[in-house]
LORODO-964962 format. One record per residue (C-alpha): residue in one letter; chain; residue number from 1; z, y, x. Coordinates in Angstrom, 1 decimal, always signed. Last residue first. Layout:
% LORODO-964962
 type mol seq     zz     yy     xx
    A   A NUM      Z      Y      X
...
//
This chain:
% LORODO-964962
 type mol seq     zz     yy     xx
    X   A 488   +1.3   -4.8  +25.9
    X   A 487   +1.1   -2.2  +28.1
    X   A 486   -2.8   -3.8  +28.8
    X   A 485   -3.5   -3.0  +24.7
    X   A 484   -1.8   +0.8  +25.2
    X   A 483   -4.0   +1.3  +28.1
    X   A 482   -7.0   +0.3  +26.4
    X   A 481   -6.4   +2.3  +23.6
    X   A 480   -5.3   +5.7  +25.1
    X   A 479   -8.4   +5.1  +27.1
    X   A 478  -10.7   +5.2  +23.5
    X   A 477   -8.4   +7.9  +22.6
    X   A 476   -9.4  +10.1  +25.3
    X   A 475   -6.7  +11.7  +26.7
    X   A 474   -5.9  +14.6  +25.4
    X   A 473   -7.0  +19.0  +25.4
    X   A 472   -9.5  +18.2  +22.5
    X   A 471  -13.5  +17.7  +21.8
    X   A 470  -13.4  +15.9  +25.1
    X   A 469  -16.9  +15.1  +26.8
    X   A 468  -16.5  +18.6  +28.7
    X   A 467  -13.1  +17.8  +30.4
    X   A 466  -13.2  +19.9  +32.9
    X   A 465   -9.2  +21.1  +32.4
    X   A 464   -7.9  +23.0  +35.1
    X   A 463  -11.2  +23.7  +36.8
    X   A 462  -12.3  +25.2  +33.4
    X   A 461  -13.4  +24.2  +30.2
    X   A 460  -13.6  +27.0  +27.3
    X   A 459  -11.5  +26.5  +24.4
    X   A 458  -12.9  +27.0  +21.0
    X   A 457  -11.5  +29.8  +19.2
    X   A 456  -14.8  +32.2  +20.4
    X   A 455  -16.8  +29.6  +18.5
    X   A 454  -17.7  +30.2  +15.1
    X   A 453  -17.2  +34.0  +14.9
    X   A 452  -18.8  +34.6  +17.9
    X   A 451  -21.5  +32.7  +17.3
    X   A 450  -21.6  +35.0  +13.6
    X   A 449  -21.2  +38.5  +15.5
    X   A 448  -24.4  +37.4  +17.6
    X   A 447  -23.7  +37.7  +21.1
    X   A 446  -25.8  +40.8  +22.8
    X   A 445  -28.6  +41.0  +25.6
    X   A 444  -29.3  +44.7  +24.7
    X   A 443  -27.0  +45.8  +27.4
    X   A 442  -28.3  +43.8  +30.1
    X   A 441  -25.5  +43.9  +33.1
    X   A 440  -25.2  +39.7  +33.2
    X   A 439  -27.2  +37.5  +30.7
    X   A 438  -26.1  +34.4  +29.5
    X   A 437  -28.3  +31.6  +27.7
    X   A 436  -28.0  +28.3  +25.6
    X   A 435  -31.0  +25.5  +25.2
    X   A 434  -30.0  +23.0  +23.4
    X   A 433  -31.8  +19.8  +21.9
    X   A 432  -33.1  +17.9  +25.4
    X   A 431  -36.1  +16.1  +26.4
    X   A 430  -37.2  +15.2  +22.6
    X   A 429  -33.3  +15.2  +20.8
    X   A 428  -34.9  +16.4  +17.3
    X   A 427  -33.5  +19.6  +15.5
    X   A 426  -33.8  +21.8  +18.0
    X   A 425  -30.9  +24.4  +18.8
    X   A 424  -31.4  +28.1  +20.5
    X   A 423  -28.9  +30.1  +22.0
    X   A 422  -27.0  +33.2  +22.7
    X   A 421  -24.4  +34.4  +25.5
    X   A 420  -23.6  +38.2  +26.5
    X   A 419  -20.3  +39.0  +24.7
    X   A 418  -18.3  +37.8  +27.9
    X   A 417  -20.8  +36.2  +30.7
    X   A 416  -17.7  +34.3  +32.6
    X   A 415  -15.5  +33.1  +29.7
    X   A 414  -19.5  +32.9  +27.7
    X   A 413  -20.3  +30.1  +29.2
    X   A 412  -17.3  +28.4  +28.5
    X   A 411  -17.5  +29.0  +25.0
    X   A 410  -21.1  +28.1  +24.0
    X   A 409  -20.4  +25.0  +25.8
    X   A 408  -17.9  +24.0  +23.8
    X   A 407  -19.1  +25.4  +20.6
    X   A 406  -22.1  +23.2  +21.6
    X   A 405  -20.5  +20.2  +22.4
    X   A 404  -18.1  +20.6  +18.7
    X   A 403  -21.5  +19.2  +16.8
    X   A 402  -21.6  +15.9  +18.7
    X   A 401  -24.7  +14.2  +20.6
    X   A 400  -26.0  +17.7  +22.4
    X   A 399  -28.7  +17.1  +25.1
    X   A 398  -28.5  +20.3  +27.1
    X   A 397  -30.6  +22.7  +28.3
    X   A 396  -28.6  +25.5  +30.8
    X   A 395  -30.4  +29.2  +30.9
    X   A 394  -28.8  +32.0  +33.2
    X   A 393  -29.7  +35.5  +33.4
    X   A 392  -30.0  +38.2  +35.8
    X   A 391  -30.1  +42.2  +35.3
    X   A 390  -28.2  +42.9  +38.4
    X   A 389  -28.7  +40.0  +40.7
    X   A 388  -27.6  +36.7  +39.6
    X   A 387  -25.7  +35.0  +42.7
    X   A 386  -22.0  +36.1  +41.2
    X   A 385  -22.9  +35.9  +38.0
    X   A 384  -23.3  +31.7  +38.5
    X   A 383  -19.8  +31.5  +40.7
    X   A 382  -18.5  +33.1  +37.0
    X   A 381  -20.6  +29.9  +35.9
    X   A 380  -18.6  +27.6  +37.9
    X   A 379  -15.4  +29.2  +37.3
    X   A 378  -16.0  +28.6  +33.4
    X   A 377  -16.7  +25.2  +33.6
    X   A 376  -20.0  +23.2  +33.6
    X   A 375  -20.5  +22.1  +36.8
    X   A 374  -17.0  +20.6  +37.6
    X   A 373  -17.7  +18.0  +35.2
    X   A 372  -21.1  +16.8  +36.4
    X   A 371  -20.6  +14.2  +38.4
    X   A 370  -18.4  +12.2  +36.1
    X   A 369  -14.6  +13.0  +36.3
    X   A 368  -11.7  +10.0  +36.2
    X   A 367  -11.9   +9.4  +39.4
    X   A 366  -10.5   +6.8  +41.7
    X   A 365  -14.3   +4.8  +42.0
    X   A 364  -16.0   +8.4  +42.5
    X   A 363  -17.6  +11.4  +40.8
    X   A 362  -18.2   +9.5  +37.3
    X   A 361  -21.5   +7.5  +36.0
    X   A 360  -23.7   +8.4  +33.2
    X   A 359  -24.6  +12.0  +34.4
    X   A 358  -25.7  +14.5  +32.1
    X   A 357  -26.9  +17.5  +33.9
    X   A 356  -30.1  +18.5  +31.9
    X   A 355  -31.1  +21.0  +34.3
    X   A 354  -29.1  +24.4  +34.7
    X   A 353  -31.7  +27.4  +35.4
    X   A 352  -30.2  +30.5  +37.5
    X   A 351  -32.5  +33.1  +36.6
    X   A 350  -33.1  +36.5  +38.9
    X   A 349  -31.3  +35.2  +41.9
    X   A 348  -29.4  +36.2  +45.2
    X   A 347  -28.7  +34.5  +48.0
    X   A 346  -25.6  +33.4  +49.9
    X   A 345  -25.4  +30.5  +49.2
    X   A 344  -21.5  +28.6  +49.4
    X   A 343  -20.1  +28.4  +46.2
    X   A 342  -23.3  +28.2  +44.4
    X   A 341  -24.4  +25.0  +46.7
    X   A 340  -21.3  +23.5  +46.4
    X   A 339  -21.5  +23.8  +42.6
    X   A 338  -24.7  +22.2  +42.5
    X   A 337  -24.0  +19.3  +45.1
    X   A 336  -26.5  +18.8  +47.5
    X   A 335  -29.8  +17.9  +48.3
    X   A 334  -31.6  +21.2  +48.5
    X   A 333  -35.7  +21.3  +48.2
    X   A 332  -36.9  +24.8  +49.1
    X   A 331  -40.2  +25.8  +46.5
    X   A 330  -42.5  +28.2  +47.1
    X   A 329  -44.5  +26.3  +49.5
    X   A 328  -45.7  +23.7  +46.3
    X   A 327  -44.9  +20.0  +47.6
    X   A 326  -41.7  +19.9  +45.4
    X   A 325  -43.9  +20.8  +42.2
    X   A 324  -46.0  +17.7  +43.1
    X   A 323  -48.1  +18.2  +39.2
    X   A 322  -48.2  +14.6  +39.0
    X   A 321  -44.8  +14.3  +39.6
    X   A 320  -44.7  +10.5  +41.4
    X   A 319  -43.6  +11.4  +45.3
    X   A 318  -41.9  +14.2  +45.1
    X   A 317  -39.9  +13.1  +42.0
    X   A 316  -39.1  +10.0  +43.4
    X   A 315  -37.9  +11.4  +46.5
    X   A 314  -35.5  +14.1  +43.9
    X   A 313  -34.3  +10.8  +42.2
    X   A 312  -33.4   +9.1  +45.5
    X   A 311  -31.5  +11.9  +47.2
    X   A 310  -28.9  +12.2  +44.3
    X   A 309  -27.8  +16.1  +44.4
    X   A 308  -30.4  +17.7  +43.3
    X   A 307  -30.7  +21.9  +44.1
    X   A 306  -34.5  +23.1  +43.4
    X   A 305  -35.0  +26.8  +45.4
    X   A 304  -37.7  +28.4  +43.9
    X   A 303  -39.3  +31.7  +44.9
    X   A 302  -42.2  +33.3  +44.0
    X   A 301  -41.9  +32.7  +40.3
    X   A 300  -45.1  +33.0  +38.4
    X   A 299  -43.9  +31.2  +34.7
    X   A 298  -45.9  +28.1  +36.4
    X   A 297  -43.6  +28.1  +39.0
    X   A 296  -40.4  +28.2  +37.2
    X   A 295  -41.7  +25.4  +34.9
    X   A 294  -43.0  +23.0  +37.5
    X   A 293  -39.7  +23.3  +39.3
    X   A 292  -38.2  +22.5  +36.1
    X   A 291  -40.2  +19.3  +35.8
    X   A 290  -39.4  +18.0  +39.0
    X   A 289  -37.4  +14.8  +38.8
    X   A 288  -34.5  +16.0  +39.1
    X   A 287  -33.5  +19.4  +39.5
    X   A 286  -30.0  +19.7  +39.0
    X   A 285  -29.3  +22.9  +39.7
    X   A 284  -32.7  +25.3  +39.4
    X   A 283  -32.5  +28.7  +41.0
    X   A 282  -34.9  +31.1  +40.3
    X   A 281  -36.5  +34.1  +42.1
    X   A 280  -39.4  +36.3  +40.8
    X   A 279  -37.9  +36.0  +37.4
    X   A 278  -41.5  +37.3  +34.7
    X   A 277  -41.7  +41.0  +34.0
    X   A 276  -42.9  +41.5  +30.6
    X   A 275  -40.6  +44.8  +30.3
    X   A 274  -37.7  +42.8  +31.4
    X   A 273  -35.6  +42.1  +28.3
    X   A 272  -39.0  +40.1  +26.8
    X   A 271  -39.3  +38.8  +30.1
    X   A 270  -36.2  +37.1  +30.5
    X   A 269  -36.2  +35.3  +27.1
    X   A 268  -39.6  +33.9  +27.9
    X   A 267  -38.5  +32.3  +31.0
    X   A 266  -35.1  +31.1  +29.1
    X   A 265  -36.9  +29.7  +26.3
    X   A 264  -40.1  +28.2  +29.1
    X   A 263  -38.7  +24.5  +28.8
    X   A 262  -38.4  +24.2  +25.4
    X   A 261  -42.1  +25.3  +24.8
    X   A 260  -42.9  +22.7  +27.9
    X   A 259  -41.8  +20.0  +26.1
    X   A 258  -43.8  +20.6  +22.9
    X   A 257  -46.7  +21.4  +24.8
    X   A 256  -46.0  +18.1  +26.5
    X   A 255  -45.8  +16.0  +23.4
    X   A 254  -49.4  +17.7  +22.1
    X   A 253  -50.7  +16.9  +25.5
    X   A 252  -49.0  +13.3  +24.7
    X   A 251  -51.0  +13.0  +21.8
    X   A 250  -54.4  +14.4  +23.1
    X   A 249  -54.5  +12.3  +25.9
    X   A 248  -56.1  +14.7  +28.8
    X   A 247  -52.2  +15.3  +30.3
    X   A 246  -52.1  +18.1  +32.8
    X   A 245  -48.4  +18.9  +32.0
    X   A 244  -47.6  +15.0  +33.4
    X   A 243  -44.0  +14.9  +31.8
    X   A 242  -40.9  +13.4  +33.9
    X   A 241  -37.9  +11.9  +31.9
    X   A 240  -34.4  +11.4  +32.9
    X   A 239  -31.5   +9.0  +32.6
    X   A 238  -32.0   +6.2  +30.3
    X   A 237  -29.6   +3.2  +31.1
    X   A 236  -29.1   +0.3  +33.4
    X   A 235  -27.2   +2.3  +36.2
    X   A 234  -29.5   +4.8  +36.1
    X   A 233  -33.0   +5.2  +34.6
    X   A 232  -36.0   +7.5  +35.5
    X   A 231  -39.3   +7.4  +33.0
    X   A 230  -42.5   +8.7  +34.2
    X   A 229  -44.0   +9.7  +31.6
    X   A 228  -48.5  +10.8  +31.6
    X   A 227  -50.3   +7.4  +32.4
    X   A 226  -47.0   +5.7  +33.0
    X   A 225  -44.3   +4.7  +35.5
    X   A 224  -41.2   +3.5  +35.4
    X   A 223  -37.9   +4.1  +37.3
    X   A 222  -35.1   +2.3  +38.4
    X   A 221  -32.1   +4.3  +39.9
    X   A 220  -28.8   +2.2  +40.8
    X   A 219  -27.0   +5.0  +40.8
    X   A 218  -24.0   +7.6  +43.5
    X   A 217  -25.4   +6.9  +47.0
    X   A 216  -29.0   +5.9  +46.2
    X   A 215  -30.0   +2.3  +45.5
    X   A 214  -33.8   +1.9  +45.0
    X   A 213  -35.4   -0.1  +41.9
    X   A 212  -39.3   -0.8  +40.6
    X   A 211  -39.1   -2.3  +37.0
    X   A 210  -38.1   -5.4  +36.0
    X   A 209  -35.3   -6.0  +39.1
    X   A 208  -35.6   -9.2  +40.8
    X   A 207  -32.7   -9.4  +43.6
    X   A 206  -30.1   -9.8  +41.0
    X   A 205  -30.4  -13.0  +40.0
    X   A 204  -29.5  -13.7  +44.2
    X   A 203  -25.8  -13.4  +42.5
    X   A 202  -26.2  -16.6  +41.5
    X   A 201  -26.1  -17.9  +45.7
    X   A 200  -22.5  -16.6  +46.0
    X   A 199  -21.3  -18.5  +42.9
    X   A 198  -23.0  -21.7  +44.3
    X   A 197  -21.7  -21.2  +47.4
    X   A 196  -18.0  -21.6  +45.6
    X   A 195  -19.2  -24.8  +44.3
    X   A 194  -20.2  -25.7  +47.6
    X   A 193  -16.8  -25.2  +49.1
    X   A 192  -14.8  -27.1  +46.1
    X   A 191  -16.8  -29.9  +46.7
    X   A 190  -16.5  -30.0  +50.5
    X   A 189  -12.8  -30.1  +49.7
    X   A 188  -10.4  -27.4  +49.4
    X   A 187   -8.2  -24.7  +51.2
    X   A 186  -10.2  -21.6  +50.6
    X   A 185  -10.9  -19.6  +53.9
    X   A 184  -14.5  -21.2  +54.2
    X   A 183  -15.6  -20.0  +50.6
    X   A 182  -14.2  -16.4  +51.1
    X   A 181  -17.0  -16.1  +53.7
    X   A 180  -19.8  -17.1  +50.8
    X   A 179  -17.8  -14.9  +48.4
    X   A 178  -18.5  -11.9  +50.4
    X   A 177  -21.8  -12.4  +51.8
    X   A 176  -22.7  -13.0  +48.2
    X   A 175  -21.0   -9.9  +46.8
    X   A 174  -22.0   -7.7  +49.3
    X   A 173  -25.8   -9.3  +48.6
    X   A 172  -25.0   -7.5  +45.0
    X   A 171  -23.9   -4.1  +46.8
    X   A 170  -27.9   -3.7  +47.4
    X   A 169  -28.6   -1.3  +51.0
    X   A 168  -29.3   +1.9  +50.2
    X   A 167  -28.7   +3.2  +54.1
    X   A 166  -25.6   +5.2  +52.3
    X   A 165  -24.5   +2.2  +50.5
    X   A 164  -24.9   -0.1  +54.0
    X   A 163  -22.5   +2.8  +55.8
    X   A 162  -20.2   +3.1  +52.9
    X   A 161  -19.8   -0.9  +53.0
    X   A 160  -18.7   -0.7  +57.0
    X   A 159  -16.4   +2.1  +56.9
    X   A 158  -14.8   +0.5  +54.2
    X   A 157  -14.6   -3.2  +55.9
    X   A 156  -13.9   -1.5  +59.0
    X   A 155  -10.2   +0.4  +57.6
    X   A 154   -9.4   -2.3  +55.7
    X   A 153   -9.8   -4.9  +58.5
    X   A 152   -7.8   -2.9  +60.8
    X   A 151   -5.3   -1.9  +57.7
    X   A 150   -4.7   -5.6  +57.8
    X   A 149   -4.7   -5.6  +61.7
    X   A 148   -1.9   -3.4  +62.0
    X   A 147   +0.1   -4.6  +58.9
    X   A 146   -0.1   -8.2  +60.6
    X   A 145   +1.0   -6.3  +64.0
    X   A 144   +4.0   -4.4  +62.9
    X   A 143   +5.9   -7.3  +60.2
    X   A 142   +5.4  -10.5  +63.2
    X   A 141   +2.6  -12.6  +62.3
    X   A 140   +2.5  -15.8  +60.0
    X   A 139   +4.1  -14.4  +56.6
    X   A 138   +0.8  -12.1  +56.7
    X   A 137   -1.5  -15.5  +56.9
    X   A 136   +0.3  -16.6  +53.4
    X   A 135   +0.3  -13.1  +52.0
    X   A 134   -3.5  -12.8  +52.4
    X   A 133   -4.4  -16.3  +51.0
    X   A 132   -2.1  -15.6  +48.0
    X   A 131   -3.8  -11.7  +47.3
    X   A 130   -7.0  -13.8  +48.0
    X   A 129   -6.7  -16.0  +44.9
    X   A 128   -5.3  -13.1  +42.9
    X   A 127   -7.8  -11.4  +43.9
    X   A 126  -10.9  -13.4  +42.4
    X   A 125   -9.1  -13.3  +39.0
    X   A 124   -8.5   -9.6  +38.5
    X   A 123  -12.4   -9.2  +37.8
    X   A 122  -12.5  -11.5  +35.0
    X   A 121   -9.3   -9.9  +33.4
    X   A 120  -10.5   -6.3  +33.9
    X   A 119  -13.8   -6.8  +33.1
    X   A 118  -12.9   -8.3  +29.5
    X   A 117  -10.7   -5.8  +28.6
    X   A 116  -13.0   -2.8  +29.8
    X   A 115  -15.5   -4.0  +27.6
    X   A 114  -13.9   -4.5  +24.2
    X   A 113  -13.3   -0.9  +23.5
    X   A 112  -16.4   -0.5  +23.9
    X   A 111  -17.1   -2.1  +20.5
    X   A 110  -19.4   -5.0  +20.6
    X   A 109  -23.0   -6.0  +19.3
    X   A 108  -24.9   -8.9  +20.1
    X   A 107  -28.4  -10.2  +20.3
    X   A 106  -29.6   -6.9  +21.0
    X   A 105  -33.2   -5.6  +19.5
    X   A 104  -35.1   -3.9  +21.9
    X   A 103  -36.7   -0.5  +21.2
    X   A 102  -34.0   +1.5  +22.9
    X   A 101  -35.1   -0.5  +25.7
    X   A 100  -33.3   +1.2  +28.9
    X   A  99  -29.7   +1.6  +26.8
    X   A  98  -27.9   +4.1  +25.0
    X   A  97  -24.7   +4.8  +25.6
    X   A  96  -24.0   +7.9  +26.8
    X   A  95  -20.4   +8.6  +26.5
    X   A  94  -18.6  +11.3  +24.1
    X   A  93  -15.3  +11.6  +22.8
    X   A  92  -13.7  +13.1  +19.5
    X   A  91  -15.8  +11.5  +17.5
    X   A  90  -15.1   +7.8  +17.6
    X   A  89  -17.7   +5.1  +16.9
    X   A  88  -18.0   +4.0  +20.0
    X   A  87  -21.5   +1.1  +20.8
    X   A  86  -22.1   -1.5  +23.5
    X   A  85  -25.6   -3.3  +22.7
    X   A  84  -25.5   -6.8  +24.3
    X   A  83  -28.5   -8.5  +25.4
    X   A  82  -28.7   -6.6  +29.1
    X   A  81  -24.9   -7.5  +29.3
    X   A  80  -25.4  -11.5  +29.1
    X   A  79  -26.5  -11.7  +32.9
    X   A  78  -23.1   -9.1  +33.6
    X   A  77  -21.0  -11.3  +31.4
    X   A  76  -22.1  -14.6  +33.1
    X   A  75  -21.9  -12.9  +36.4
    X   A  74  -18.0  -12.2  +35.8
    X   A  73  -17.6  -15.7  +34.0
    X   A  72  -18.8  -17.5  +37.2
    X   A  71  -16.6  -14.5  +39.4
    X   A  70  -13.7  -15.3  +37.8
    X   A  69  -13.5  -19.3  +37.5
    X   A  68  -14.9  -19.6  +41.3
    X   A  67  -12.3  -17.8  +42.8
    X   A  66   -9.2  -18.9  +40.0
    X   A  65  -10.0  -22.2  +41.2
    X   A  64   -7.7  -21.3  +44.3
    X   A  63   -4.8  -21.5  +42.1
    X   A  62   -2.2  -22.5  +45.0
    X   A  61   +1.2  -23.9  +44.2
    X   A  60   +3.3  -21.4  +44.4
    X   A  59   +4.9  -19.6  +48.0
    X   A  58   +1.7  -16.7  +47.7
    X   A  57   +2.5  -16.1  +43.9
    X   A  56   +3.7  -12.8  +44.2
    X   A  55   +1.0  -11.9  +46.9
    X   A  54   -1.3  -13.0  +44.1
    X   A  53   -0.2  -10.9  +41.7
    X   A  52   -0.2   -7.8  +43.6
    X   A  51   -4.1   -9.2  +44.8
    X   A  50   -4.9   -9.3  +41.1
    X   A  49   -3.5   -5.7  +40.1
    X   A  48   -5.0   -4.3  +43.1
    X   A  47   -8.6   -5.9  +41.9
    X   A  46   -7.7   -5.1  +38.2
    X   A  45   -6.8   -1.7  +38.6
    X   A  44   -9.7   -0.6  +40.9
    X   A  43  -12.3   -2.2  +38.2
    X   A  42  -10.2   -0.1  +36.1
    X   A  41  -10.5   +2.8  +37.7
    X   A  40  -14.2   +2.9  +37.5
    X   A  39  -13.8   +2.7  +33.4
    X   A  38  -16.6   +5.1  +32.5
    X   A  37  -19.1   +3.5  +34.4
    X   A  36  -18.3   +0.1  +32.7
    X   A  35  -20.3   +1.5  +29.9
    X   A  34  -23.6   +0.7  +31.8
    X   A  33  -23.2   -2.9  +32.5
    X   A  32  -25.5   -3.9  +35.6
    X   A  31  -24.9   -0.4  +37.5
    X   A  30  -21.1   -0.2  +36.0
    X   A  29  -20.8   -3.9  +37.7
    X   A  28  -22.5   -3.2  +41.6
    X   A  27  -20.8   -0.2  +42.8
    X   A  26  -17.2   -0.9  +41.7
    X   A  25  -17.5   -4.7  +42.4
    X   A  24  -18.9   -4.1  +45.6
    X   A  23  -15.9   -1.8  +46.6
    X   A  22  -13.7   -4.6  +46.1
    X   A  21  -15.6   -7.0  +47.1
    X   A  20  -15.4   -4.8  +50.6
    X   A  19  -12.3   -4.4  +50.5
    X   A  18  -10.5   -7.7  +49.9
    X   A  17  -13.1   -9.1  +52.1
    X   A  16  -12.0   -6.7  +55.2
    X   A  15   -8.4   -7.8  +54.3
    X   A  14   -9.1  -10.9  +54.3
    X   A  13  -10.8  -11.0  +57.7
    X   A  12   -8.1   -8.8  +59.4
    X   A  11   -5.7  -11.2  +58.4
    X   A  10   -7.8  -14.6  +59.2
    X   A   9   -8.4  -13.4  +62.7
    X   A   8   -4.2  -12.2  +63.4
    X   A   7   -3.6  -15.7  +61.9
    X   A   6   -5.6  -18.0  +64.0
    X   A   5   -4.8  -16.2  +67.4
    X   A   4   -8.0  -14.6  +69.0
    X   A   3   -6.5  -11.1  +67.8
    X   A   2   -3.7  -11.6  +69.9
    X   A   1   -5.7  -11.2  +72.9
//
């Protein structure tokens, strides 16, 4: 078979490596270096702008030292990263930033700006060597059949990696697999092999996380566990906090009652239009680790149906809340998308509660969007009064970092629940700072003439634009930046 032949094997083999570091690199870096998350596409860039180069290069001399060159400073950058404190200065863009430690002094400070640049270059390097290794064994099979078995390998190697990342399997020990297999189709001597094994076996730095780590679909998610927090983090940074309600320690009861006051605005502010009547039915989207389920059953709902979409973060919730809010009858777990979910339910709700939906990572490696853009947009919360029964109402928290998020907010919410949005701001940042509200067919349940004032010029978000970490209709000027420095 003409797969046997020498060249046909080594196509299909770099063209499954080619993919699958790929792919590693895009899962594995932003979970190591936090900041990287919001430059996906350049980690995609730099590998197709290496192999393009390398292809070009194929009848040159050969710069197989590139291999070991990039992926030694790559791991050196992504050891060094839990040192260095990443910080943007610009206001009219947001990205979470802050780190698992914020207690932890950094021996180094650097501009994002400075990030992407340095990823892209060290990350191009690997694929340049296999772009020439790739083009060589192409040139040595007729045009059809080395295209056939380089989209072969392609097509496996993808198949392949999503299979292991939806079993949770590590994308570091991609990496080693990968750059072990790469070592025996370099051109070298026994030196230059080992060296190359030595790259692979660094990347077994990885395998020791400091606090207890599982891989879900879209985050590395580590978590930590204390006497009354537990303490969720993705991709290297603060994600989520759970509160133990039942706490004896006086200082964190005192914490919790704080917590829970926030928690129970949108509760209280359905009762008061209710006659005292507490939501029988509430939907929670993005439930997380479990605290809002607590909250809707401890305000006396009957039925709860908690919507999460990362699989890992809801098990951990069922398996560390201490109040095990999932394990309560009245509460249906749904692991899915939040929007899918309202799009395609067919139930009906008293409250529709919005979690803290911040993500810290986007909806795929050729995305621009985070996970949670196409939640908060006008259409999504017109899909919101569509589920509310008569007399329903809506409450999304919200962690707000820049003045114009609220306006923001305040605006799209109130495209779908017109003259009928309010809310309440907290001074500190404990859990979350916002909570805002919509009602639908309450009469009572009135804008203020001064929000309105203030914020009905602000443009709400909507499936055209979802851009909720954008203060205007641009690109961000931080990516305007980087892709004017790579233009040059």
């Amino acid at each position: 078979m003409a797969f046997f032949r020498t060249s046909a094997l080594r196509v299909f083999s770099l063209s499954f490596l080619v993919l699958t570091l790929e792919l590693a690199l895009i899962r594995f870096v932003p979970a190591e270096v936090r900041s990287v998350s919001y430059f996906i596409n350049l980690l995609l860039f730099s590998s197709f702008f290496g192999l393009g180069l390398g292809c070009i290069l194929s009848r040159k001399r050969e710069l197989r030292w590139l291999f070991p060159l990039g992926i030694s400073f790559l791991f050196i950058f992504l050891v060094l990263a839990k040192g260095i404190e990443v910080f943007h200065t610009g206001q009219a863009d947001h990205y979470w930033l802050a780190g698992m430690d914020p207690n932890s002094t950094p021996i180094l400070k650097i501009p994002i700006f400075l990030v992407p640049i340095f990823v892209f270059v060290t990350s191009a390097l690997p694929f340049v060597v296999l772009g020439q290794l790739l083009a060589q064994a192409l040139d040595g099979l007729p045009r059809l059949e080395a295209y056939s078995w380089d989209i072969a390998g392609s097509f496996i190697g993808t198949g392949l990696f999503s299979l292991t990342s939806f079993l949770g399997v590590p994308p570091w020990l991609w990496l080693v697999f990968d750059i072990f297999a790469v070592s025996f189709l370099l051109a070298g001597s026994r030196i230059q092999r080992i060296l190359v094994w030595i790259c692979a076996l660094m990347f077994f730095f990885f395998a020791r996380a400091p606090l207890p780590a599982l891989w879900s679909p879209y985050y590395h998610v580590q978590y930590k566990l204390t006497a009354n927090r537990l303490f969720v983090f993705v991709n290297s940074g603060f994600h989520q906090m759970a509160i133990n309600f039942s706490s004896k320690d006086h200082e964190s009861r005192e914490a919790s009652e704080g917590g829970l006051q926030r928690y129970e605005i949108p509760y209280q502010t359905f009762r008061k239009y209710h006659g005292g009547r507490s939501p029988e039915s509430v939907l929670i989207l993005g439930a997380g680790s479990g605290n809002d389920a607590f909250v809707a059953l401890k305000n006396g709902a009957k039925r709860i149906v908690a919507v999460e979409i990362d699989p890992v973060i809801l098990k951990i919730g069922q398996n560390l809340h201490w109040q095990r809010p999932y394990s309560d009858p009245a509460v249906q777990l749904i692991n899915d998308d939040g929007r899918h979910y309202l799009r395609t339910t067919k139930e009906r709700f008293d409250l529709v509660i919005f979690g803290t939906l911040d993500s810290q990572t986007l909806l795929a490696g050729n995305s621009n969007l985070r996970l949670e853009n196409y939640i908060y947009t006008s259409e999504c919360f017109s899909d919101v009064a569509r589920v509310l029964r008569e007399g329903g109402m809506v409450g999304a928290y919200y962690s707000i970092f820049k003045p114009w998020l609220t306006g923001r907010l305040f605006a799209t919410i109130h495209a779908a629940f017109p003259g009928a949005v309010r809310y309440v701001e907290f001074e500190d940042r404990y859990l979350f700072n916002l909570v805002i509200m919509g009602a639908k067919g309450i009469p009572e349940f009135r804008s203020t003439q001064e929000s309105l004032l203030k914020f009905l010029s602000i443009e709400p978000l909507s499936d055209d634009w979802p851009f909720i970490y954008l203060e205007e209709r641009t690109i961000s000027p931080l990516y305007q930046g980087v892709l004017l420095f790579f233009a040059m």
